[in-house]
C-alpha positions as a printed Julia matrix, in Angstrom:
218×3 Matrix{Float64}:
   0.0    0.0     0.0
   1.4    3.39   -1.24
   0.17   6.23    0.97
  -1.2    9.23   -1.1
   0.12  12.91   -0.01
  -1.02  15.18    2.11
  -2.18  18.34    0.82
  -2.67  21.57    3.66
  -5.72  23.23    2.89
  -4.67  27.4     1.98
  -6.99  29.66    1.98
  -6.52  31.05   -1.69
  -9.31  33.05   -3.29
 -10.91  31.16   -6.22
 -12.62  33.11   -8.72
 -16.22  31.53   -8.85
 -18.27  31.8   -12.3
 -20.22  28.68  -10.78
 -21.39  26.49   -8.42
 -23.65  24.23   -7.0
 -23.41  21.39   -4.38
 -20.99  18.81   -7.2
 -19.01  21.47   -8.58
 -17.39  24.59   -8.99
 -16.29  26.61  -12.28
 -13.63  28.47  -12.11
 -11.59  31.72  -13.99
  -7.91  30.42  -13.22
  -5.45  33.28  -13.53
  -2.18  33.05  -15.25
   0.82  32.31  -12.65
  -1.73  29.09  -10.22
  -0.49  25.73  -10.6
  -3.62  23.36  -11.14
  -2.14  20.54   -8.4
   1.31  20.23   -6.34
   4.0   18.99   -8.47
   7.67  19.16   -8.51
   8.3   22.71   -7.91
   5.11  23.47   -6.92
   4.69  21.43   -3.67
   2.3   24.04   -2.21
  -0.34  27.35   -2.86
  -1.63  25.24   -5.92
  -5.46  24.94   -6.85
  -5.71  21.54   -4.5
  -4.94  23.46   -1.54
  -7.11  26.14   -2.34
 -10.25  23.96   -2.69
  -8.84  21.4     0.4
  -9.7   24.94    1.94
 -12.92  25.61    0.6
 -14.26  22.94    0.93
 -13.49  22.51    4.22
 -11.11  19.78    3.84
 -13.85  17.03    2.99
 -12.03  15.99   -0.12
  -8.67  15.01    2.01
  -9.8   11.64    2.15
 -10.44  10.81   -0.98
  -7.81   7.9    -2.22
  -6.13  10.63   -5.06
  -3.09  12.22   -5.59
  -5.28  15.36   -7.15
  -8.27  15.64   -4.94
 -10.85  17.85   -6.35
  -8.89  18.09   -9.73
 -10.96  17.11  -13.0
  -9.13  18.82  -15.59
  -5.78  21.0   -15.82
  -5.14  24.47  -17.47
  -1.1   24.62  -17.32
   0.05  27.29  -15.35
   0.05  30.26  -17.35
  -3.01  29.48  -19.29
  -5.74  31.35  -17.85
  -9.97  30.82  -17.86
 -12.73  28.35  -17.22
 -11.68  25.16  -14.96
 -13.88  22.6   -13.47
 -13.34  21.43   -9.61
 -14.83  19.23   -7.98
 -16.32  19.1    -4.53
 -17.59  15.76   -3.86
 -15.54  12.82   -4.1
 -18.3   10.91   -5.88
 -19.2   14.04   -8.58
 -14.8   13.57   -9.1
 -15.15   9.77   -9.4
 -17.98  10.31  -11.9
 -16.07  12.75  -13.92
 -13.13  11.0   -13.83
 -14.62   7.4   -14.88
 -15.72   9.17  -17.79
 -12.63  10.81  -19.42
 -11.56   7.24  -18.62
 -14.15   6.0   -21.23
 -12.9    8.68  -23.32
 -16.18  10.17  -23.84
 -14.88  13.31  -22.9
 -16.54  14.98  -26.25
 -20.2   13.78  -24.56
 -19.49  15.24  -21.41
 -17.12  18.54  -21.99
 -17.14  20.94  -25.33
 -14.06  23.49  -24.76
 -13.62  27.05  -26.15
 -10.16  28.92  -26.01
  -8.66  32.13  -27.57
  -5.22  32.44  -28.59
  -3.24  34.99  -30.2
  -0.63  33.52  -32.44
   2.06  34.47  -33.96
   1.29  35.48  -38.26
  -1.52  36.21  -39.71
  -3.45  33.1   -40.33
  -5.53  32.93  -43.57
  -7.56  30.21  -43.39
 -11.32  30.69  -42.24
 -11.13  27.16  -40.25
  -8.36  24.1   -40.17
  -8.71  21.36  -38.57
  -5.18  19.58  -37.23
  -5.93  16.1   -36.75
  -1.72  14.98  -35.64
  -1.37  12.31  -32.84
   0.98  13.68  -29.84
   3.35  11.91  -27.57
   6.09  12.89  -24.84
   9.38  13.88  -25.83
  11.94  11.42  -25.0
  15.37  12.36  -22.87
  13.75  16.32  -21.93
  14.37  17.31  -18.58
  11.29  19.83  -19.28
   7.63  18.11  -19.88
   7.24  18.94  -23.86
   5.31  17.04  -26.54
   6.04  16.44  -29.71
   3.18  15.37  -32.98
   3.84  11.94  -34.18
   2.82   8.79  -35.78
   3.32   6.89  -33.07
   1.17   9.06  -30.26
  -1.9    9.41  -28.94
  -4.96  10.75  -31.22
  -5.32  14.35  -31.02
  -7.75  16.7   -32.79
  -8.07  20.64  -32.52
 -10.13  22.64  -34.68
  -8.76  26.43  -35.59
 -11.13  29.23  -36.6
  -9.08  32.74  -37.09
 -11.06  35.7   -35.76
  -8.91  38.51  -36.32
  -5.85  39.37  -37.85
  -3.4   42.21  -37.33
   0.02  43.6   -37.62
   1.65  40.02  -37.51
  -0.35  38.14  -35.57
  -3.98  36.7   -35.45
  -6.98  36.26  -32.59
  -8.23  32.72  -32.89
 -10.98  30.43  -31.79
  -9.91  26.96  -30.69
 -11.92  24.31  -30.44
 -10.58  21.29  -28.47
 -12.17  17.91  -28.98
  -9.39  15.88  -26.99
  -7.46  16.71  -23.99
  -3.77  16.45  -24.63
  -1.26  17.84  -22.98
  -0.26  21.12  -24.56
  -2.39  20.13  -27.11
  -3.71  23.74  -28.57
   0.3   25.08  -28.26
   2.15  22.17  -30.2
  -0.7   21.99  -32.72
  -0.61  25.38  -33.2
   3.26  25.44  -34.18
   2.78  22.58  -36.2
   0.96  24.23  -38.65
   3.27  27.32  -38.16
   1.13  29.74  -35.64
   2.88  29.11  -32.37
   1.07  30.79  -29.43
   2.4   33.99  -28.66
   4.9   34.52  -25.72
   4.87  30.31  -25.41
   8.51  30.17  -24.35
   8.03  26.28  -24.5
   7.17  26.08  -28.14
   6.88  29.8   -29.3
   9.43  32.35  -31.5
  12.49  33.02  -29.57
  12.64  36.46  -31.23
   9.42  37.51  -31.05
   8.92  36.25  -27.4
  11.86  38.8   -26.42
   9.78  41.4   -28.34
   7.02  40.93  -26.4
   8.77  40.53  -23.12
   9.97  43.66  -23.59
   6.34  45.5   -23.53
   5.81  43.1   -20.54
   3.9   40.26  -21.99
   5.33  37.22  -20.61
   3.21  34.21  -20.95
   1.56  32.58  -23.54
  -2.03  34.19  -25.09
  -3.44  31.57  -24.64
  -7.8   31.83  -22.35
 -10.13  29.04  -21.73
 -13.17  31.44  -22.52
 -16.14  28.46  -22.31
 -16.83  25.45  -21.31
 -19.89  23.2   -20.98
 -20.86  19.92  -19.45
């Protein structure tokens, strides 16, 4: 028997777009870690619902109580929590299913990088981890997991382009290393973004990727 961590509850302020007595929605700003991890042992979106929640999820047999889905940690928007342990075994048994397109539909923003001229692409490339990188990074290929993310440009201007993203899996870093696939990396992504124009915009103080979860349904 491997004993799971122990998570202090912090009292954090979530911002709340929802709730009822299951769940809770959330607008996650840029800069909160999702759940402890190395480097981020602590002040992480676990703790903060341990807290609200009164710690009734501290029991519950997981190594990411409470957590149904991740935003990384400069990705800002909507995020679903849960605060029952049987609402997160629920949830959870079906993204095992992978019916996650019957239960979730996802809508992000980006701004990337060129001025993107098509009115909607779909990228249909299969993802896996990068072997031998000290840094978690994915790569598209053959040989990983099926991943599909539809593209809709909204806007385009002076060298970049406001886009719609539609995600109907849940990879990791899915919308970012599709999105430089195709040759529209997601500005200020240090991770899979332009060096150069990264420094440009670090300079006018944008320093992580443009990259919202506006909506989400369930």
């Amino acid at each position: 028997i491997i004993d799971q961590p122990k998570y202090d509850p912090k009292n954090i302020q979530l911002d709340i777009i929802f709730e009822d007595k299951d769940i809770i929605i959330i607008n996650k700003s840029a800069g909160i870690v999702t759940h402890p991890s190395p480097g981020h042992k602590d002040n992480t979106l676990v703790n903060a619902l341990l807290y609200y929640t009164k710690n009734h999820l501290s029991n519950l047999n997981i190594d990411r109580p409470g957590i149904v889905h991740r935003l990384d940690k400069d990705t800002s928007g909507c995020l679903i929590l849960s605060k029952t342990p049987d609402c997160l075994r629920s949830l959870h048994a079906s993204l095992r299913r992978q019916e996650e397109s019957a239960y979730f539909h996802k809508t992000y923003h980006i701004i990337v990088v060129g001025e993107w001229q098509a009115d909607v692409q779909e990228v249909n490339a299969p993802i896996k981890k990068a072997r031998g990188n000290l840094v978690s990074r994915v790569i598209v290929s053959p040989s990983g997991s099926p991943a599909r993310t539809i593209f809709q440009p909204l806007r385009r201007l002076n060298g970049f382009t406001l886009v719609e993203v539609k995600l109907m899996t849940g990879r990791m870093h899915q919308i970012r290393v599709h999105a430089a696939s195709v040759g529209f990396p997601v500005a200020a992504d240090r991770k899979y973004g332009n060096v150069s124009t990264n420094q440009q915009l670090a300079r006018i103080g944008i320093k992580r990727q443009l990259l919202h979860a506006t909506k989400i349904e369930l």
